[in-house]
C-alpha atoms as an extended CHARMM CRD file, in Angstrom:
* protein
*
        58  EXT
         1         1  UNK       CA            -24.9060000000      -13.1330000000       20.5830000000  PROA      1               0.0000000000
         2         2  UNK       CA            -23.1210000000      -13.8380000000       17.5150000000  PROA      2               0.0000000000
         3         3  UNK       CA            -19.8170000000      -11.9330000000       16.9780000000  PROA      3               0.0000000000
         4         4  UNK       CA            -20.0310000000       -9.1940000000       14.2290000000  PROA      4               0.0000000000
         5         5  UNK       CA            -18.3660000000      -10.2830000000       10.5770000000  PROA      5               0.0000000000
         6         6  UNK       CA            -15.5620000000       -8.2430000000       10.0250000000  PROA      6               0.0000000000
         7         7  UNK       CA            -15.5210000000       -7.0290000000        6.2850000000  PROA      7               0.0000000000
         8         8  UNK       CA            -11.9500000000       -8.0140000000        4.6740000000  PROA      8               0.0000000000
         9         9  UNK       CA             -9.4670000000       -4.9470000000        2.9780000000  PROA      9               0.0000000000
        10        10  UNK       CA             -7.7440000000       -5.8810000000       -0.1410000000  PROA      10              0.0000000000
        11        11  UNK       CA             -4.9130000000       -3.9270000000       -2.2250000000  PROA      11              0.0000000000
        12        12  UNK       CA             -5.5320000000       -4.1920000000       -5.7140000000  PROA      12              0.0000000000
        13        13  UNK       CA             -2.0960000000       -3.2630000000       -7.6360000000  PROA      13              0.0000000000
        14        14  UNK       CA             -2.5160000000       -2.7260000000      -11.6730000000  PROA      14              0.0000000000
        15        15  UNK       CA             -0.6570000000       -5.7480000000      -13.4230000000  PROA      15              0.0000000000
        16        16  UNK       CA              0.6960000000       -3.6350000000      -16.2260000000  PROA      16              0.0000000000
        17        17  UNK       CA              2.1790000000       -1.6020000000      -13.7590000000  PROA      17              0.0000000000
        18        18  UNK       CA              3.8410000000       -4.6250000000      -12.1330000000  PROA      18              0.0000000000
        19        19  UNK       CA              4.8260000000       -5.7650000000      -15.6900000000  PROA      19              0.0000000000
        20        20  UNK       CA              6.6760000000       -2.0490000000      -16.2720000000  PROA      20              0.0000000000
        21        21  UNK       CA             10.4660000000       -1.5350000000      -16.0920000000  PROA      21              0.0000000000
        22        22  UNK       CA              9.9310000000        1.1330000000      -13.6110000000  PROA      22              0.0000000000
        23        23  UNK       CA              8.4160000000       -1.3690000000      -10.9800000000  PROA      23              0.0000000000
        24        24  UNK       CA             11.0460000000       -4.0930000000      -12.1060000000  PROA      24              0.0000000000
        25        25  UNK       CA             13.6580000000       -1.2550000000      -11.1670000000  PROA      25              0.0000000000
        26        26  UNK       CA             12.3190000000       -0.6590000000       -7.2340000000  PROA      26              0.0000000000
        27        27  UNK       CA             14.2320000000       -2.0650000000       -4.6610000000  PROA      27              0.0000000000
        28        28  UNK       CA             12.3830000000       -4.1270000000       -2.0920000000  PROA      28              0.0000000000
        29        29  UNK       CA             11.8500000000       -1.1760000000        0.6770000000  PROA      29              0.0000000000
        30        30  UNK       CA             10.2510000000        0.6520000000       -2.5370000000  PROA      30              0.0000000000
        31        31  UNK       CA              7.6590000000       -2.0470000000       -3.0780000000  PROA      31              0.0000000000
        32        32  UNK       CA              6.8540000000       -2.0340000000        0.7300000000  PROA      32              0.0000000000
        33        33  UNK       CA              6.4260000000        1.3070000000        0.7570000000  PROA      33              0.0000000000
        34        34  UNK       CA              3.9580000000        2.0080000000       -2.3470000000  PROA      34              0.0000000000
        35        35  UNK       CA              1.7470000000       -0.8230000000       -0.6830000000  PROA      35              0.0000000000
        36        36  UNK       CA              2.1560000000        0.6860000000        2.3110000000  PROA      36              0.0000000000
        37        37  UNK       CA              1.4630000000        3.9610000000        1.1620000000  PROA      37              0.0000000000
        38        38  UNK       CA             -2.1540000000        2.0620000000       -0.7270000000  PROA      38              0.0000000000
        39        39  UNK       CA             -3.2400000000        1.1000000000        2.9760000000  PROA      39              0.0000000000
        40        40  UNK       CA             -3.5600000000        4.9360000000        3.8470000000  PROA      40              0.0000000000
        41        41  UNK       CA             -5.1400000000        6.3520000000        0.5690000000  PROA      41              0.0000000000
        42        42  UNK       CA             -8.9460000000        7.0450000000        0.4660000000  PROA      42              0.0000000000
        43        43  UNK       CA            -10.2880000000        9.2310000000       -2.3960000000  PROA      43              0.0000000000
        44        44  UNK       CA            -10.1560000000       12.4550000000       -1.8320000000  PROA      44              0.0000000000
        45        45  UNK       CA             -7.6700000000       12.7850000000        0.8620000000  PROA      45              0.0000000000
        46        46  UNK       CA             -4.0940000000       13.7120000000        0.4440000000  PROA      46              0.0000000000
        47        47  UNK       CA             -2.1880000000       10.2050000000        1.3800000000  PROA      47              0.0000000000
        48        48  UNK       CA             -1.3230000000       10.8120000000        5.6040000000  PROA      48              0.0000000000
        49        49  UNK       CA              1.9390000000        8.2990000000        6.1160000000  PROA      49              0.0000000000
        50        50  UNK       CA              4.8500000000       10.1440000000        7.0950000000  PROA      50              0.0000000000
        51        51  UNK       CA              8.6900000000        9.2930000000        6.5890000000  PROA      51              0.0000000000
        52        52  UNK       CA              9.0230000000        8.3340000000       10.1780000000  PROA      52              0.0000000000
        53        53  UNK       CA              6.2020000000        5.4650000000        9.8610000000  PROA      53              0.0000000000
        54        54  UNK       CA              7.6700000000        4.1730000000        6.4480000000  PROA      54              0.0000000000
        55        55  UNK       CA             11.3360000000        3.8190000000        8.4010000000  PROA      55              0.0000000000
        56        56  UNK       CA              9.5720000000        2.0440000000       11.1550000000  PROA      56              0.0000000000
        57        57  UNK       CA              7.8090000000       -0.0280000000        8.5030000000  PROA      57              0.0000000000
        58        58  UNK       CA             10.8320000000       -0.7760000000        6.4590000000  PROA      58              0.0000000000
């Protein structure tokens, strides 16, 4: 039997919002974090990544 295809997840991030001072600004933690933070949103829900997982992620 043929092993199932698992469907790829991608992170799209806005490139004017890379391009904006505010991004430029962030430190590198920051940057980890907001794409960190993408990986748990899903519309509709509030975003469920506490502090404790971003320090352990960081």
């Amino acid at each position: 039997m043929a092993k199932a295809l698992r469907r790829k997840q991608y992170i799209a991030q806005d490139v004017e919002m890379i391009r904006s001072a505010a991004y430029e600004k962030l430190s590198g933690n920051a940057v980890k974090l907001l794409i960190l933070m993408q990986t748990h949103w899903r519309l509709y829900e509030p975003i469920a990544y506490s502090v404790t997982e971003a320090q352990k992620s960081a």
